[in-house]
KOLFISE-837468 format. One record per residue: residue number from 1; residue in one letter; x, y, z of N, C-alpha, C in turn. Coordinates in steps of 0.02 Angstrom, whole numbers, m for minus. Last residue first. Layout:
BEGIN
- NUM;A;X;Y;Z;X;Y;Z;X;Y;Z
...
***
This chain:
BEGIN
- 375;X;m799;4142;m1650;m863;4138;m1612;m892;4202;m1580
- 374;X;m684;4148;m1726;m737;4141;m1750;m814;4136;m1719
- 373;X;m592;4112;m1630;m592;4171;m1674;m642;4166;m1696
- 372;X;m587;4004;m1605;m616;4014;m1554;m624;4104;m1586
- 371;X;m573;3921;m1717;m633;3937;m1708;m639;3965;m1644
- 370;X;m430;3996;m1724;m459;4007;m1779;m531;3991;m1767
- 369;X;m384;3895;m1622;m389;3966;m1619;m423;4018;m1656
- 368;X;m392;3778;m1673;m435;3787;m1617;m425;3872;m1592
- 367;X;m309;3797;m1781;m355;3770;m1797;m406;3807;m1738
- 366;X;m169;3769;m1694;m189;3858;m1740;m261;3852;m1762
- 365;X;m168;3671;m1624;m200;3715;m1576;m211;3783;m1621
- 364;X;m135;3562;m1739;m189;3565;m1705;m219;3623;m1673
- 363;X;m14;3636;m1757;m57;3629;m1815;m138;3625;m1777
- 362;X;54;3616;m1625;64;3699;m1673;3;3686;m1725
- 361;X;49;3481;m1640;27;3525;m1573;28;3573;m1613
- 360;X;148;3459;m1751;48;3430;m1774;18;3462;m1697
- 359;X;262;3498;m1690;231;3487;m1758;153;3501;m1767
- 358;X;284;3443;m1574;270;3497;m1584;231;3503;m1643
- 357;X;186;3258;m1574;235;3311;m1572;239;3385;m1566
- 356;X;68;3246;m1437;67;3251;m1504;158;3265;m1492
- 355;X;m35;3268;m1332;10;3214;m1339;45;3204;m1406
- 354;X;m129;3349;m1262;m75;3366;m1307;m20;3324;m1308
- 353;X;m292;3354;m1273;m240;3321;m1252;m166;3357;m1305
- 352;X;m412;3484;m1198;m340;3454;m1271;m307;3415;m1205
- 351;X;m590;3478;m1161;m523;3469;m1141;m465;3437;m1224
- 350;X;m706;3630;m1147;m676;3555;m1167;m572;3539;m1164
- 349;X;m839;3704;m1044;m748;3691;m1063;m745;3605;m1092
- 348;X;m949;3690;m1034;m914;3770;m1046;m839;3765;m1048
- 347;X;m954;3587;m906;m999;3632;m959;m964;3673;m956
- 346;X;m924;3538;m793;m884;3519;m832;m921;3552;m917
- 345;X;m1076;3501;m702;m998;3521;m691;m964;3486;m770
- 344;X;m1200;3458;m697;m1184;3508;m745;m1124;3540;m742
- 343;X;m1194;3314;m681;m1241;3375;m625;m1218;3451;m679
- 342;X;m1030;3266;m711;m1105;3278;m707;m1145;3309;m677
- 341;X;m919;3252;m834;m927;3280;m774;m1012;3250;m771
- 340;X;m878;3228;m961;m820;3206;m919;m847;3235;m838
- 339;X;m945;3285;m1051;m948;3202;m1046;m907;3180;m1015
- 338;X;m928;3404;m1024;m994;3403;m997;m997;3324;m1006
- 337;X;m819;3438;m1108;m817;3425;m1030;m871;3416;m1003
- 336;X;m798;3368;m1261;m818;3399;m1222;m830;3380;m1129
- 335;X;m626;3339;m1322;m692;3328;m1277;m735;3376;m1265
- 334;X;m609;3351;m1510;m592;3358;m1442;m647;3352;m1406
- 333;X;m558;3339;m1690;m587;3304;m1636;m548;3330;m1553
- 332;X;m540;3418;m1844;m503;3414;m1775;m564;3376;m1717
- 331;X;m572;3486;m1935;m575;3395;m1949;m527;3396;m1892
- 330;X;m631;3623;m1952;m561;3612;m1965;m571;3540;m1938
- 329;X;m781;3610;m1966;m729;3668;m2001;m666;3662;m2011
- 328;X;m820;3495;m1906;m835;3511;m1974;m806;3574;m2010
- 327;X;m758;3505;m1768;m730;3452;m1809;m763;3476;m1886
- 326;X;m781;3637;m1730;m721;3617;m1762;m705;3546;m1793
- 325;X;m936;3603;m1700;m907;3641;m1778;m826;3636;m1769
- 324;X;m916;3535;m1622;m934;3485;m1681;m928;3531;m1732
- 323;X;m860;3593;m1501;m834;3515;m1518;m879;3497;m1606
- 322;X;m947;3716;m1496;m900;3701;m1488;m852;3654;m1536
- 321;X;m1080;3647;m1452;m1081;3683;m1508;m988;3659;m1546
- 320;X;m1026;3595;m1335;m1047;3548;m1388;m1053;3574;m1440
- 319;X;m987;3703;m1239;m934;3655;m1269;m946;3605;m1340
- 318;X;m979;3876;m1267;m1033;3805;m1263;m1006;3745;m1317
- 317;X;m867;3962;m1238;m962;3977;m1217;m1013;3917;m1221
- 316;X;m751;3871;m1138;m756;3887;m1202;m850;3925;m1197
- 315;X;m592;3840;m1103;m645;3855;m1067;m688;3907;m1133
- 314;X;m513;3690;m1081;m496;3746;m1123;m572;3790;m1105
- 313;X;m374;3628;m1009;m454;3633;m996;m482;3690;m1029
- 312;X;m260;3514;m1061;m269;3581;m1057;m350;3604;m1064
- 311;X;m126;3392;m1023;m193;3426;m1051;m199;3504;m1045
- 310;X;m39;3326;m985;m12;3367;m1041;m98;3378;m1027
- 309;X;29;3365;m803;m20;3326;m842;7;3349;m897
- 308;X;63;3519;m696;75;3463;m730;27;3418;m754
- 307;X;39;3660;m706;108;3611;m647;117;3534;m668
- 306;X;m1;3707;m854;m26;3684;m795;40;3672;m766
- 305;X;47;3880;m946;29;3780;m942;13;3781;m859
- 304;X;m126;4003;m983;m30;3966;m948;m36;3879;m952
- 303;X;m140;4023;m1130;m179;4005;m1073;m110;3984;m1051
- 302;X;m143;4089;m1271;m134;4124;m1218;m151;4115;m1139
- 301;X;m149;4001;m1384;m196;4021;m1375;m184;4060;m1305
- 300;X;m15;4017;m1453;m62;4034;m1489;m145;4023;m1464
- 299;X;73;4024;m1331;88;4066;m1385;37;4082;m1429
- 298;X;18;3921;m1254;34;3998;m1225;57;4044;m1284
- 297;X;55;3818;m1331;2;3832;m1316;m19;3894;m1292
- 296;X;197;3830;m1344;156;3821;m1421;76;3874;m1387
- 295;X;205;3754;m1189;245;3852;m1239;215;3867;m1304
- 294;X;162;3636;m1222;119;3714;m1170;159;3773;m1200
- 293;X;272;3595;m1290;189;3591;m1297;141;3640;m1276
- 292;X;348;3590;m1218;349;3636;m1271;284;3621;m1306
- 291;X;336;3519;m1116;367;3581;m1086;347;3654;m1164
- 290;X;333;3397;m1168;264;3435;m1145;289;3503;m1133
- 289;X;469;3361;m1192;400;3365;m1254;351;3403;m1237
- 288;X;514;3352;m1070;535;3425;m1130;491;3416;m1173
- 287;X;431;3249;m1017;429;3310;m1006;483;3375;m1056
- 286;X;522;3151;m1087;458;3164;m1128;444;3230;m1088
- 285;X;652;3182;m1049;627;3184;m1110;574;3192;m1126
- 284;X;623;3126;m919;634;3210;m936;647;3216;m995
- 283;X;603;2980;m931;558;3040;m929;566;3109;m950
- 282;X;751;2932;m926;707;2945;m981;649;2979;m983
- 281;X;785;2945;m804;811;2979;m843;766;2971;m909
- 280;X;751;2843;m712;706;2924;m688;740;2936;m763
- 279;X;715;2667;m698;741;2708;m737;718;2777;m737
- 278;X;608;2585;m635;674;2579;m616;733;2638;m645
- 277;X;528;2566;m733;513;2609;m659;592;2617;m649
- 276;X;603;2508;m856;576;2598;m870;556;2596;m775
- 275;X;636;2375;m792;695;2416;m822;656;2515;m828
- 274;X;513;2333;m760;538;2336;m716;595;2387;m739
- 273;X;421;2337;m906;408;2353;m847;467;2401;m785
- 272;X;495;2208;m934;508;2264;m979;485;2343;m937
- 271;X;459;2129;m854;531;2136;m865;542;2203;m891
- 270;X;325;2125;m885;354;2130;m813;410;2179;m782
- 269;X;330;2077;m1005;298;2141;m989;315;2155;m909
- 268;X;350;1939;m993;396;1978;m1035;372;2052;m1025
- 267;X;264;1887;m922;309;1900;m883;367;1960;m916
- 266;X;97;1962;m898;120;1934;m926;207;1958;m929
- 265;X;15;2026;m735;52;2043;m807;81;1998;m834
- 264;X;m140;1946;m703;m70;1967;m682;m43;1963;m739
- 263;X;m291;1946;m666;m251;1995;m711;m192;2005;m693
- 262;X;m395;1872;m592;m351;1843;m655;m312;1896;m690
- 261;X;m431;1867;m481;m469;1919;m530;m437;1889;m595
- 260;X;m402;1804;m367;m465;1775;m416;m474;1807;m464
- 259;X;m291;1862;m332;m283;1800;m332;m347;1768;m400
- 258;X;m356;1980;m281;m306;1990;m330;m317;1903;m367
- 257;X;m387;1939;m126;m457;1965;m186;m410;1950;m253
- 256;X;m249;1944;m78;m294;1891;m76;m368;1891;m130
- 255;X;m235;2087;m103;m202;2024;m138;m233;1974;m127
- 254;X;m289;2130;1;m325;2141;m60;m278;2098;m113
- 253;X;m259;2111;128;m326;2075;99;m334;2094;12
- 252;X;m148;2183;90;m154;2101;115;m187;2066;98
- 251;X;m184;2335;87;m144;2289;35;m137;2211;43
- 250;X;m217;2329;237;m258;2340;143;m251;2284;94
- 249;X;m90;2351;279;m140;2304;321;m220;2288;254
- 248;X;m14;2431;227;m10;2356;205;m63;2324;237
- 247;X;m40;2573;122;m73;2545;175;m63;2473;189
- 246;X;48;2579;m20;24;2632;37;12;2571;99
- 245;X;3;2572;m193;53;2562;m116;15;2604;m75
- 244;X;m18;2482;m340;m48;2527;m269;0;2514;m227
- 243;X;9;2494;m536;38;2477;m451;m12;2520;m410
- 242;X;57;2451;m677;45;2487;m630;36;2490;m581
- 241;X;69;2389;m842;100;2415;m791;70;2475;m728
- 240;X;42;2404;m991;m11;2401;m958;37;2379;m874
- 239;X;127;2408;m1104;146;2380;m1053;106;2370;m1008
- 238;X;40;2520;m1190;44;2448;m1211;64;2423;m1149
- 237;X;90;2640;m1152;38;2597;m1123;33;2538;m1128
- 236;X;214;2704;m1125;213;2650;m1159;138;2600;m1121
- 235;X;264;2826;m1097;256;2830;m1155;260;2768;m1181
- 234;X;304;2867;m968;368;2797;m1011;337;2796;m1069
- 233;X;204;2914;m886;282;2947;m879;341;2904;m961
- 232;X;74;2855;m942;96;2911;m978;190;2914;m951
- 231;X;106;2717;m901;94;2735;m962;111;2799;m972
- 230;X;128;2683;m775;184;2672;m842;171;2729;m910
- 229;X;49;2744;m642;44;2709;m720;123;2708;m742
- 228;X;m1;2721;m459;23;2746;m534;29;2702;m574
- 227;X;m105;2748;m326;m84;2719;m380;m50;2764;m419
- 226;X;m95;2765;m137;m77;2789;m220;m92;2729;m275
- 225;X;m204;2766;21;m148;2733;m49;m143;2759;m95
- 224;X;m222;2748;175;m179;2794;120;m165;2745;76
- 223;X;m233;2698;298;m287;2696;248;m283;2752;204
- 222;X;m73;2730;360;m152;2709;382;m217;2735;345
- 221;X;49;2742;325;15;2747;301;m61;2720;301
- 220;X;136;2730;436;118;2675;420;77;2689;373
- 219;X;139;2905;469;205;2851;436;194;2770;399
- 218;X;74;3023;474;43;2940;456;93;2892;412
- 217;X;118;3160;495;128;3092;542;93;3035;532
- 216;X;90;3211;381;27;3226;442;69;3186;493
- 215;X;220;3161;307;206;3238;337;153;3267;382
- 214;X;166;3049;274;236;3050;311;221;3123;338
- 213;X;66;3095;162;44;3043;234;98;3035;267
- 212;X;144;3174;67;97;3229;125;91;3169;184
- 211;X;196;3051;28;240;3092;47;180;3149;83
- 210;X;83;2994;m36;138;2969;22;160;3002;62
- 209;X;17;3075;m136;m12;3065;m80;29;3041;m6
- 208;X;203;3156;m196;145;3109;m178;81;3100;m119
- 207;X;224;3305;m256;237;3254;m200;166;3200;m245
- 206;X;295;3373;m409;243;3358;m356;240;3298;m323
- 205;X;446;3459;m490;417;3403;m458;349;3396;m399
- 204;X;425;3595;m563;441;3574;m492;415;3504;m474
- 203;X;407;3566;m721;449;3632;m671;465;3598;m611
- 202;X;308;3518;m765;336;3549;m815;406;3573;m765
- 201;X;269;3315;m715;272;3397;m702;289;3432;m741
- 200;X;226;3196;m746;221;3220;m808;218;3314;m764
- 199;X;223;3116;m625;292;3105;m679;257;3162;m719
- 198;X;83;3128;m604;120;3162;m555;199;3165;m602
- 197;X;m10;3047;m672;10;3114;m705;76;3132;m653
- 196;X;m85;2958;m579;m52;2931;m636;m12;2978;m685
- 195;X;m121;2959;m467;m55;2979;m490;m42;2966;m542
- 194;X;m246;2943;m361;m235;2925;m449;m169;2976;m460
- 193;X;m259;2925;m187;m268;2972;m238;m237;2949;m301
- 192;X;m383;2871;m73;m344;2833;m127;m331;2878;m177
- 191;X;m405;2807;81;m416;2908;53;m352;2860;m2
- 190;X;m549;2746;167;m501;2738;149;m508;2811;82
- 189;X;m611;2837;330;m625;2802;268;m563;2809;238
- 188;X;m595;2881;463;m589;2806;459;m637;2784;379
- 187;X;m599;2998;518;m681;2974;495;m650;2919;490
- 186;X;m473;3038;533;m526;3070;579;m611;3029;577
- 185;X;m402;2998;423;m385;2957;493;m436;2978;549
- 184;X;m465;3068;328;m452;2991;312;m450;2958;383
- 183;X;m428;3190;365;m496;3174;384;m505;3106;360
- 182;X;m286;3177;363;m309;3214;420;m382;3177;415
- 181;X;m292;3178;211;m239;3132;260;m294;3140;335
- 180;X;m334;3301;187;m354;3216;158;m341;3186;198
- 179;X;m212;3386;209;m290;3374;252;m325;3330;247
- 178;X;m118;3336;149;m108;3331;233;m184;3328;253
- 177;X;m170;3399;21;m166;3328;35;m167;3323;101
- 176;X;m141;3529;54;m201;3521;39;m224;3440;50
- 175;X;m17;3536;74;m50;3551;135;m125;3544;107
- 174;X;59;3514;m63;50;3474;m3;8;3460;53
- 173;X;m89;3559;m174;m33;3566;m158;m20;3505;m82
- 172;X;m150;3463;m322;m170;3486;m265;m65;3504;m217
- 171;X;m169;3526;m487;m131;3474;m462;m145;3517;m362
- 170;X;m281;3516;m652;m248;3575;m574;m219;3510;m528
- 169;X;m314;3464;m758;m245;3481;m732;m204;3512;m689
- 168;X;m448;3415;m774;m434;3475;m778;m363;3527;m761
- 167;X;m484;3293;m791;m480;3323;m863;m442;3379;m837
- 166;X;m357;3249;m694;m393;3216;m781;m450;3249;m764
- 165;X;m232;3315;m579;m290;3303;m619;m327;3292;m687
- 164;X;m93;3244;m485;m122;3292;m543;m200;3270;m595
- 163;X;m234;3203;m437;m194;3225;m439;m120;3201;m446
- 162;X;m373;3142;m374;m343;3137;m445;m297;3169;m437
- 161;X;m449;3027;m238;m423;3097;m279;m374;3073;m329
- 160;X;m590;2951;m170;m525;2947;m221;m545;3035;m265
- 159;X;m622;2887;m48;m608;2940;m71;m588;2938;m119
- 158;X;m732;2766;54;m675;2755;m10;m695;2848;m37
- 157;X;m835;2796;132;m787;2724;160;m732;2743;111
- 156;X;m924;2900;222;m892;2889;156;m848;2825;176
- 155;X;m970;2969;332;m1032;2912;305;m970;2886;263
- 154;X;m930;3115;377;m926;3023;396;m964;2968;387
- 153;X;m900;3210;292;m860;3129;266;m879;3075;303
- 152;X;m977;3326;200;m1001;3280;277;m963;3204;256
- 151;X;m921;3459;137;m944;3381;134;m947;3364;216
- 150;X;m830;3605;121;m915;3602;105;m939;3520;104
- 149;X;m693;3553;159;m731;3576;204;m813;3588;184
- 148;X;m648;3495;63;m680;3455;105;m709;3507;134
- 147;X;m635;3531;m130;m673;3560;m76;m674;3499;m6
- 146;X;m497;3469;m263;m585;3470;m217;m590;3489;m163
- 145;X;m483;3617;m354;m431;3586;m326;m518;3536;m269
- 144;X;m529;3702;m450;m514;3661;m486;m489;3595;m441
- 143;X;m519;3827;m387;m436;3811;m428;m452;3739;m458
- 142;X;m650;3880;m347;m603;3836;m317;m537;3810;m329
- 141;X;m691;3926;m462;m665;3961;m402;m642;3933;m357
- 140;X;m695;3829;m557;m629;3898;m578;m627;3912;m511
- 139;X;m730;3673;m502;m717;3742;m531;m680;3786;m531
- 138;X;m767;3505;m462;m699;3546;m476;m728;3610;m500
- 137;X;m864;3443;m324;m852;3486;m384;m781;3514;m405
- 136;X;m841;3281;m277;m804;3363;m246;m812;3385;m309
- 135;X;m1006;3193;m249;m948;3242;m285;m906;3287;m252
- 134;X;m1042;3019;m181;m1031;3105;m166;m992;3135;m216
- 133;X;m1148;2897;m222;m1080;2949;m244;m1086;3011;m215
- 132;X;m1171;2718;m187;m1200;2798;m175;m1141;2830;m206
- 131;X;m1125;2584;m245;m1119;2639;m183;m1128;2691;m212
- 130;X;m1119;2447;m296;m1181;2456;m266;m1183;2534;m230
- 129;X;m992;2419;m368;m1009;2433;m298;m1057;2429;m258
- 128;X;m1017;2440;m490;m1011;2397;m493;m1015;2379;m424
- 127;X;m1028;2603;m481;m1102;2560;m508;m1082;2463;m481
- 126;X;m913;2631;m436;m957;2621;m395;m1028;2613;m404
- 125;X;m847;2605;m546;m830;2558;m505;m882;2556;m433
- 124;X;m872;2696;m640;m903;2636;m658;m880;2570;m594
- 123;X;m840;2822;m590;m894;2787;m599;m905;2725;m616
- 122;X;m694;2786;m604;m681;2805;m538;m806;2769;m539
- 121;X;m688;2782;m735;m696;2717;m714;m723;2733;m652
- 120;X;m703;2917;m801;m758;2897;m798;m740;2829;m768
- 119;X;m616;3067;m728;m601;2977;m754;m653;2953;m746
- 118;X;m722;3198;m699;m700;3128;m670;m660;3085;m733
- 117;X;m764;3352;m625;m792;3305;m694;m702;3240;m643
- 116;X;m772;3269;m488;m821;3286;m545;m819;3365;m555
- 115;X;m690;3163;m365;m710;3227;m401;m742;3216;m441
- 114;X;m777;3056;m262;m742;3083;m295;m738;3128;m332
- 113;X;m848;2943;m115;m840;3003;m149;m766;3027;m190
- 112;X;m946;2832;m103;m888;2840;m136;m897;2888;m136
- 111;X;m1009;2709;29;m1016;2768;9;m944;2779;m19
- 110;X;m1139;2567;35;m1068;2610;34;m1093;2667;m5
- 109;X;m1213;2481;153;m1244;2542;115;m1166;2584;99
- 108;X;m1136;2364;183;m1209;2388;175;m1244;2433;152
- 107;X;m990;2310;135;m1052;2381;183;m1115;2370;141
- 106;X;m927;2212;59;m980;2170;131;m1003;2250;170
- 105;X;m869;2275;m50;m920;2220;m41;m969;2184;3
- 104;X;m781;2378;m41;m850;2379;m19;m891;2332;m15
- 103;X;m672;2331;m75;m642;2375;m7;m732;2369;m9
- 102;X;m688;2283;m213;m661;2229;m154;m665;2254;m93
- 101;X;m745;2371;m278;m786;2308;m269;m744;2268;m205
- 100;X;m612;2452;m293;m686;2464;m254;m744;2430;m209
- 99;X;m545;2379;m361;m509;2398;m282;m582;2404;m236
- 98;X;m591;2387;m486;m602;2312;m447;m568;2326;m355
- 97;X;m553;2496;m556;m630;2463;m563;m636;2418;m499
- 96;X;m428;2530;m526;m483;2586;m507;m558;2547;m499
- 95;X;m384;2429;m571;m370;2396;m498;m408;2479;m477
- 94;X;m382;2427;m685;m426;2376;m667;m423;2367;m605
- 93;X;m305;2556;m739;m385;2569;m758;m424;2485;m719
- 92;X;m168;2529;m722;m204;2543;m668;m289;2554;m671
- 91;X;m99;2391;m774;m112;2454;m765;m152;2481;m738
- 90;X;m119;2261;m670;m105;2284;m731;m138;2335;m756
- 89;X;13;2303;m540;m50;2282;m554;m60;2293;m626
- 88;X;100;2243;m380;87;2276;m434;32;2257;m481
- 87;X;62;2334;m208;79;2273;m282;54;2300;m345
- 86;X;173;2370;m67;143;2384;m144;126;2318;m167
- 85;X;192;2355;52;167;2409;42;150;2426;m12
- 84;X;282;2224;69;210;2215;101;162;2298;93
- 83;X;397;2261;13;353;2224;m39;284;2210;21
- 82;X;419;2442;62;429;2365;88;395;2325;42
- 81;X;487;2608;41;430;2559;63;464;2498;43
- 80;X;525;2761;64;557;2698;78;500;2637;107
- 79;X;531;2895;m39;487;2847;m22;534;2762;7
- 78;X;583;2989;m129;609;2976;m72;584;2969;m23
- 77;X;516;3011;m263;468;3031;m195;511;3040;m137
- 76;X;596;2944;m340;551;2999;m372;547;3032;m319
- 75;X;687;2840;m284;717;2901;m324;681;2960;m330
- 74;X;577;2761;m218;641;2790;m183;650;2865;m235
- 73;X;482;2727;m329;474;2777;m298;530;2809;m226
- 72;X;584;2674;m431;538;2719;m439;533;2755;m367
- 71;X;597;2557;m321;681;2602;m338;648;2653;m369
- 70;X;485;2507;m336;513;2508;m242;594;2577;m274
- 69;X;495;2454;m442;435;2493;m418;464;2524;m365
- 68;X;586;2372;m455;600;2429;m497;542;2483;m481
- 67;X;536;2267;m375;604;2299;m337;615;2364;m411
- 66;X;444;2212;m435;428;2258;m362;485;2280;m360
- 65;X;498;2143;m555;466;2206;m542;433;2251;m492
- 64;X;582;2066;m480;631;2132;m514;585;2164;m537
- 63;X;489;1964;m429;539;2028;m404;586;2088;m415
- 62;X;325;1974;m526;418;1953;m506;430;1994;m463
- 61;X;167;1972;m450;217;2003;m485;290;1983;m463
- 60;X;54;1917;m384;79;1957;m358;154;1990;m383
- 59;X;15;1809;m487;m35;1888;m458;24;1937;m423
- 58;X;157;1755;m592;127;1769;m522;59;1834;m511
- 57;X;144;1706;m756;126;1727;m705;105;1734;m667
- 56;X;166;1542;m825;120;1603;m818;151;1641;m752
- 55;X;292;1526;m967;271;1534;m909;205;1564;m874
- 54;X;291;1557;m1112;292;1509;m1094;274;1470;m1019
- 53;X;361;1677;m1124;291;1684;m1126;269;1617;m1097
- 52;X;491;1698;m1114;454;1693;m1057;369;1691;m1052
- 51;X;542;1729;m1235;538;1682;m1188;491;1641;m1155
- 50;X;546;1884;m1210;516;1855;m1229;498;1778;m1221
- 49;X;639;1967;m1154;619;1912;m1117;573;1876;m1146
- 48;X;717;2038;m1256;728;1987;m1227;715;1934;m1161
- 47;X;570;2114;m1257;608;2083;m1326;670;2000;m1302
- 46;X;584;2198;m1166;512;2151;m1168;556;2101;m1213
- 45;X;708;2259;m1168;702;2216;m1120;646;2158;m1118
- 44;X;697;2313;m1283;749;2282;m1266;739;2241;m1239
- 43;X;601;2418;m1227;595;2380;m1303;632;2317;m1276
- 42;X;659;2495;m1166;622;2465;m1117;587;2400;m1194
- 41;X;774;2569;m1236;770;2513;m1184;737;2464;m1147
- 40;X;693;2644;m1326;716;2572;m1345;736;2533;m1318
- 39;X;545;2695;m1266;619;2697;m1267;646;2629;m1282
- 38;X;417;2714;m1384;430;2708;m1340;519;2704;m1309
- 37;X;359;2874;m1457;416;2811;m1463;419;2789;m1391
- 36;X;211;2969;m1430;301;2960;m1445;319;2900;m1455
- 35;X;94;3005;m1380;111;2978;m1470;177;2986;m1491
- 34;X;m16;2953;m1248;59;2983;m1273;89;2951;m1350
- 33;X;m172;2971;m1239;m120;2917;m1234;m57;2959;m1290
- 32;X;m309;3019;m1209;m237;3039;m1141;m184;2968;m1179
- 31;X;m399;3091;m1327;m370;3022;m1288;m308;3054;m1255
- 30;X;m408;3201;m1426;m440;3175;m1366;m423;3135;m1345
- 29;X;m377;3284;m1534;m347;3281;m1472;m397;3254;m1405
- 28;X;m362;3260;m1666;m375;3217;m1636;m333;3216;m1580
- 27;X;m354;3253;m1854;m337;3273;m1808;m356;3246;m1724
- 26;X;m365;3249;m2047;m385;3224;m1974;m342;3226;m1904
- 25;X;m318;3398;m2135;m302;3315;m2127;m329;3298;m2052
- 24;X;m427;3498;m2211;m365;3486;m2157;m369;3411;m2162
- 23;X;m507;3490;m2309;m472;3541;m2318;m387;3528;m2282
- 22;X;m634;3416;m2310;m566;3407;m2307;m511;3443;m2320
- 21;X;m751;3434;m2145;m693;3456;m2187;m636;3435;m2232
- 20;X;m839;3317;m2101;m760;3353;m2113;m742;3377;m2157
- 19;X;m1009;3278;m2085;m961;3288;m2108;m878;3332;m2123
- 18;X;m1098;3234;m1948;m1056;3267;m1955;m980;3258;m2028
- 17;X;m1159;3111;m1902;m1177;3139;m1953;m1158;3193;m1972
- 16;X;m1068;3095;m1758;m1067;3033;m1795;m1117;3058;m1905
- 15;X;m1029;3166;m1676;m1027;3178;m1715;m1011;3156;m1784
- 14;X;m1090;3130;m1565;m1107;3170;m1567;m1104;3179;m1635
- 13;X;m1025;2968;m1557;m1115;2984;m1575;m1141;3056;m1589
- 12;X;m917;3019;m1538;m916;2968;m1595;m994;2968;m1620
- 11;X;m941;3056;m1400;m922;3089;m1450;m921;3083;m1503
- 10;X;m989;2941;m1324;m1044;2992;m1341;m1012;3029;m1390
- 9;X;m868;2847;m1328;m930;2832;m1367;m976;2903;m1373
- 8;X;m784;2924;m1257;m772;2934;m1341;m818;2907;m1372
- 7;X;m848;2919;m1125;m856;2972;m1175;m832;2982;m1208
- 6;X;m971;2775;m1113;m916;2803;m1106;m888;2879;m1158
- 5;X;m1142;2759;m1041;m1102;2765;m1101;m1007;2805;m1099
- 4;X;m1156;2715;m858;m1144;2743;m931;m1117;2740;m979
- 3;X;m1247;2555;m844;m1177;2584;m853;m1162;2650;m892
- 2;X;m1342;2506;m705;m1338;2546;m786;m1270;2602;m774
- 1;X;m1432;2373;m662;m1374;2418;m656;m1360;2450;m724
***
């Protein structure tokens, strides 16, 4: 079995004999991890439970952190689910790797399909799988958004959609999900979309996979699930916090799998956890961060912001050229999209994170204008 190389390792290799510039101070828009403060409340709370280290934890998580999960998504989604419709999990990059292995282990010949370019785990879970891959190409002419009608689903057992989308930030609309929904219950494969961005809108709040599966009429949510993160909406990965809901007849067996994996949150992280889901008001802080992030971005390189995520798919003549003369002209680091895709999707654009303050966002993106001036 062969794992690919991950893609800050290939980047680190791209431009590993590459000397910087020092002209500029080191820079570094590649990683999806948010460079704010975390809130001092949710500080507070790890802080005084500390304690509690002393204890181990349940797989299946306290109750005041299902019940701040369960009040998350009431408030966000106006979602009314049951502790037999979620659990919680530690963050969500191990329950993308290990959901897989558990929902495929006894097919015989599985089948995953997901977008591309990709969250490289969504891959590494179906190497660990044994299962074949279908792509929904993302492109410009498509919005970026994935295609069913060009696929043959009934072979597929496990879907997984991104939305709002990593790398490329197009976010799918309701009636686009409903159809997911629709051919999830028409073919009888499980349809699992990555939320982990959906908190991070600029403007109009975006539904959930949930919320379209109430709207086909799949009230029980029949082989529907979400995940989400902590991390980006709360600007606190460290907490490693995160959750699946949806489907309980799923969700059953898959706690039972849970049991052996050994990854239940440690309790003071629970706590701390439970106070930020539980909490909508601190987000719209960090969304005013992004709100002006993209206004920076529309100002000095003239691309609209997205509906939501902080990235920005920047569409460029050739991304690798690209990626290594700005790091040796201006000591700025970014992806290229050809290590975030395959088959040759994701060429010709690299991706900003813009997790930054305004500050060093304005500094970073005048840089990337200056080589796009230059080409």
């Amino acid at each position: 079995m062969h794992f690919e190389t991950y893609p800050f390792e290939k980047l680190n290799n791209l431009l590993e004999t590459i000397v910087p510039t020092p002209d500029y101070r080191p820079l570094s828009l590649t990683i999806g991890e948010p460079q704010f403060e975390t809130p001092q409340f949710i500080l507070d709370a790890l802080n005084d439970h500390a304690t509690l280290l002393n204890k181990y934890p349940k797989t299946a998580g306290e109750a005041v952190l299902r019940e701040g999960m369960l009040t998350y998504l009431k408030q966000r989604f106006g979602l009314s689910l049951d502790n037999t419709q979620i659990i919680p999990t530690f963050g969500t990059r191990e329950v993308l790797f290990n959901f897989p292995q558990f929902l495929l282990h006894d097919v015989e010949s599985p089948l995953m399909v997901f977008p591309n370019p990709f969250y490289q785990i969504y891959e590494g879970a179906a190497k660990a799988s044994r299962a074949d891959v279908v792509y929904l190409n993302l492109n410009e002419e498509g919005g970026f958004v994935p295609q069913a009608d060009a696929l043959d689903l009934a072979e597929a057992n496990l879907v997984i959609l991104n939305s709002p989308n990593n790398p490329t930030s197009a976010t799918m609309s309701m009636a686009q999900m409903k159809e997911w929904v629709a051919l999830a219950l028409e073919y009888d494969f499980v349809l699992l979309n990555d939320e982990c961005y959906a908190d991070l809108y600029l403007d109009t709040p975006v539904p959930s996979l949930l919320n379209a599966s109430i709207e086909a009429g799949n009230l029980s949510f029949k082989n529907v699930l979400v995940i989400n993160s902590i991390s980006k909406r709360s600007s606190a990965p460290g907490l490693r916090s995160g959750f699946i809901a949806g489907d309980a007849a799923i969700l059953k067996e898959y706690m039972v799998y849970r049991t052996y994996v050994g990854c239940a949150s440690p309790l003071p992280l629970q706590y701390a956890a439970a106070v930020a889901w539980a909490d909508q008001e601190h987000v719209e802080g960090f969304r005013a961060k992004y709100r002006e992030n993209f206004e920076i971005a529309r100002e000095i390189l003239g691309v609209e912001p997205p509906e939501a995520t902080f990235y920005i798919w920047l569409k460029v003549d050739d991304e690798i050229d690209f990626t290594q003369k700005l790091y040796e002209r201006y000591n700025l680091k970014v992806i290229p999209g050809s290590f975030l895709g395959r088959e040759g999707e994701g060429r010709g654009y690299v991706r900003l994170a813009l997790v930054y303050e305004a500050e060093k966002t304005r500094e970073a993106l005048e840089r990337i204008a200056a080589m796009l001036n230059e080409q």
